[in-house]
C-alpha positions in Angstrom: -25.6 -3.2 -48.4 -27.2 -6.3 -48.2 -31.2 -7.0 -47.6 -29.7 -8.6 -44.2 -29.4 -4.8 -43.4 -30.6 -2.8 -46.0 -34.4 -2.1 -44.4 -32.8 -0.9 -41.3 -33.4 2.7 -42.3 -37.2 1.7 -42.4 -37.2 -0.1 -39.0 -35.3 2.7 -37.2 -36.8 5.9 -39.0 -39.9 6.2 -36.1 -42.1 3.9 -34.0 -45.2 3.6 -37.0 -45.0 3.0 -40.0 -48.9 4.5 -41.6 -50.2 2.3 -44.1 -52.1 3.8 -46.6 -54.9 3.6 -48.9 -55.1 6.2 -51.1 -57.9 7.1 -53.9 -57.2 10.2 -55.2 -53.6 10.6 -56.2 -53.6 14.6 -55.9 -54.1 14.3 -52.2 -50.7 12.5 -51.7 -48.7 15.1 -51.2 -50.5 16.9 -48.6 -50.8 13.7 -46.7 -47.4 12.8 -46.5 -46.5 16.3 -45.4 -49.1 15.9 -42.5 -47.2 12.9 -41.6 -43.7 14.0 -42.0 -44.3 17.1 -39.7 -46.0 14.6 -37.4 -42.9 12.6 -37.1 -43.7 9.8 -39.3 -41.2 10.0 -42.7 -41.9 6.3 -43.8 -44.9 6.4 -45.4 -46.7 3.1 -47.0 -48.5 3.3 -49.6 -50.7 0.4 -50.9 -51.3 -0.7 -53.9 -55.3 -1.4 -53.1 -56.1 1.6 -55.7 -55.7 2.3 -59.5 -54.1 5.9 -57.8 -52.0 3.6 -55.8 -48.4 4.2 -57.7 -49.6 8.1 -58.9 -49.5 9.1 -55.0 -46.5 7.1 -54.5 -44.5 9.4 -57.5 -46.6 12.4 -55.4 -45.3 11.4 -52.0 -41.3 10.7 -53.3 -41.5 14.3 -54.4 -42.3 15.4 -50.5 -39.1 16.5 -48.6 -38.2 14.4 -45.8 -41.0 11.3 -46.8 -39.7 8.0 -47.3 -41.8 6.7 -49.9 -42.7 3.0 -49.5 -44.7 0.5 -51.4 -46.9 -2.1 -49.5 -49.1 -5.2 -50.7 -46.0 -6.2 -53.4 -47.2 -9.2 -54.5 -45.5 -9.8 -58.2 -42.1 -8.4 -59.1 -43.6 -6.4 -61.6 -45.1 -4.4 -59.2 -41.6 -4.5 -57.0 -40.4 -3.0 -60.5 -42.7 -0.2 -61.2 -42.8 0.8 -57.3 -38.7 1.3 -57.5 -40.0 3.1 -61.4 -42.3 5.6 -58.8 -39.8 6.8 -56.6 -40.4 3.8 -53.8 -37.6 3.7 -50.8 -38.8 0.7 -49.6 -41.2 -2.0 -50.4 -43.5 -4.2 -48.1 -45.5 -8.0 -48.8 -48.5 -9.7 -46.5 -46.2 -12.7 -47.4 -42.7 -13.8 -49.2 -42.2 -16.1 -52.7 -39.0 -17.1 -53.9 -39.3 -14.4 -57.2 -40.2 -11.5 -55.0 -37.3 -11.9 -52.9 -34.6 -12.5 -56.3 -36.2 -9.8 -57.8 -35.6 -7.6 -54.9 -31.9 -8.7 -55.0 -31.4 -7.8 -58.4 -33.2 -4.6 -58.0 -31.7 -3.6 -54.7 -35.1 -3.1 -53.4 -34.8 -2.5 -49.6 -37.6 -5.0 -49.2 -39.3 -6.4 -46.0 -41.2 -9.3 -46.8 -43.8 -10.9 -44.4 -43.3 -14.2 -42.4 -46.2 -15.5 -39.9 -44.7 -19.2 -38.8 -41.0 -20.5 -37.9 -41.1 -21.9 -40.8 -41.2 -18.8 -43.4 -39.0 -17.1 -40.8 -36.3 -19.5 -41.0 -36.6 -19.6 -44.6 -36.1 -15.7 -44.6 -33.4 -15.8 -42.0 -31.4 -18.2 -44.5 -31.6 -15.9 -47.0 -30.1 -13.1 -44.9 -32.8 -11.0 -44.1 -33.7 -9.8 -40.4 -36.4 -7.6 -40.4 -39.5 -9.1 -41.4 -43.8 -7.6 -41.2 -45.7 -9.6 -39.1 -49.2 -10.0 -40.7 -51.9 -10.3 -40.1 -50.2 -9.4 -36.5 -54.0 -9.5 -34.4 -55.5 -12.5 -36.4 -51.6 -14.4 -36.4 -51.4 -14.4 -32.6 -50.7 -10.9 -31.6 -47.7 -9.7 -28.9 -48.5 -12.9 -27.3 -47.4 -15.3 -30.3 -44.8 -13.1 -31.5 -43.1 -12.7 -27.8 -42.4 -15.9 -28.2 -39.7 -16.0 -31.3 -37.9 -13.1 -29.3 -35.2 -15.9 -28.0 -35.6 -18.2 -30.3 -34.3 -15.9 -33.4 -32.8 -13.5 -31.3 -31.7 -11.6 -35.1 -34.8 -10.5 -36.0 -37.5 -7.9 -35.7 -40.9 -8.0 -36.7 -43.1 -4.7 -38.2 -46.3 -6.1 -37.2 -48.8 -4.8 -39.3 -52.4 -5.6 -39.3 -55.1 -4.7 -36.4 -52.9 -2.5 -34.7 -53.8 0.5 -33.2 -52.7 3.1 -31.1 -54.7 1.3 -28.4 -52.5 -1.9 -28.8 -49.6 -0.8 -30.1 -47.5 -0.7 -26.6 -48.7 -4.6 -26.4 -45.8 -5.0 -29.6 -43.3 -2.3 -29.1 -42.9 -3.4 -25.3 -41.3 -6.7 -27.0 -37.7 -6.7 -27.2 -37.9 -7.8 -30.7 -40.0 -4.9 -32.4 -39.1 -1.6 -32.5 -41.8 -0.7 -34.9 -46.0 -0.7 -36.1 -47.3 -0.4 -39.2 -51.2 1.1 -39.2 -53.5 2.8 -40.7 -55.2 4.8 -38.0 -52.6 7.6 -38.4 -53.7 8.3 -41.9 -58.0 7.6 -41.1 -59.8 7.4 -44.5 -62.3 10.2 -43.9 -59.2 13.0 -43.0 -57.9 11.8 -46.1 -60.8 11.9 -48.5 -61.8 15.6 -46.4 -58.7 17.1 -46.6 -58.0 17.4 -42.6 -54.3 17.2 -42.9 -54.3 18.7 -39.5 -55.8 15.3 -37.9 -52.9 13.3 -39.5 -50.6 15.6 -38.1 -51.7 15.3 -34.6 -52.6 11.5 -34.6 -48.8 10.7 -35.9 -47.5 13.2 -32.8 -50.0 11.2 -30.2 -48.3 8.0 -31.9 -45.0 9.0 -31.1 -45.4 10.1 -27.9 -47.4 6.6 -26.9 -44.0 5.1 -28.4 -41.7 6.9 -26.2 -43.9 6.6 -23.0 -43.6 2.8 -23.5 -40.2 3.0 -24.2 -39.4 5.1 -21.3 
């Protein structure tokens, strides 16, 4: 498997990807179960937190959670997230040592482009699924619509500002087939414990996805 196809798994597992911050890695568990029996198995965790690669050990241990790691931004850090039990690991942005070191790790890796330029550049190097961030302040649907003909391989995670209330503005574009957000996994459920909330914010997720979808 080549990273030309290796984040497919990622991009095809459900319509959102939740991106989380997480401060107390003892919660991590119960969260990704929440998600899971929402619908959600690709879970992002970022590394905003010192409890950031704790919960992502927590959530690799949760049946039927794909652990992933987001906000890579050394290959160090692409290292110890692959040490934690990460699936999957996620950048705002690309540099030439992330994406070697995710070759030589065999880190199913999607790295973030925002012009033609870094697409291109990404493209040559074989990849085709790419995060699209900061996807609100970079343009939005409107800008990304437009690289749906142009590099007709691709698809874009867009990440950043998205919300349940925009989210069929992106998936409605024949060239994403998937979000990432936090609003699935709201900070105050989190730090109280209302697991129940995730669960019924990832179901109203998916079923936004498939009414847009048809």
């Amino acid at each position: 498997m080549t990273n030309a196809t290796a984040t497919d798994f990622v991009i095809d597992a459900a319509p959102v990807i939740p991106v989380v911050v997480i401060e107390d890695a003892s919660k991590a568990a119960d969260l990704a179960k929440a998600l899971v029996d929402g619908g959600l198995p690709c879970i992002e965790i970022t590394l905003r937190t010192p409890a950031a690669m704790a919960a992502l050990e927590a959530v690799a241990g949760v049946e039927g959670a794909i652990p992933g790691v987001g906000t890579v931004v050394t290959p160090a850090q692409l290292q110890a997230a692959k040490d934690a039990g990460a699936q999957f690991a996620v950048s705002p942005g690309h540099t030439a040592q992330l994406l070697d070191a995710a070759d030589v790790l065999g880190m199913p890796y999607l790295p973030g482009a925002a012009t033609p330029a870094e697409m291109q550049s990404l493209m040559e190097r074989g990849y085709k699924n790419l995060k699209f961030f900061p996807a609100e302040a970079s343009g939005g649907a409107a800008y990304l619509k437009n690289f749906a003909s142009v590099f007709k391989s691709i698809r874009f995670c867009p990440t950043g500002g998205v919300s349940l209330k925009n989210m069929d503005q992106y998936l409605s574009l024949p060239n994403v087939d998937v979000v990432g957000g936090s609003w699935v996994a709201p900070k105050s459920a989190v730090e109280t414990g209302n697991w129940g909330e995730l669960t019924t914010l990832a179901k109203d997720a998916i079923k936004a996805a498939h009414a847009i979808n048809g």
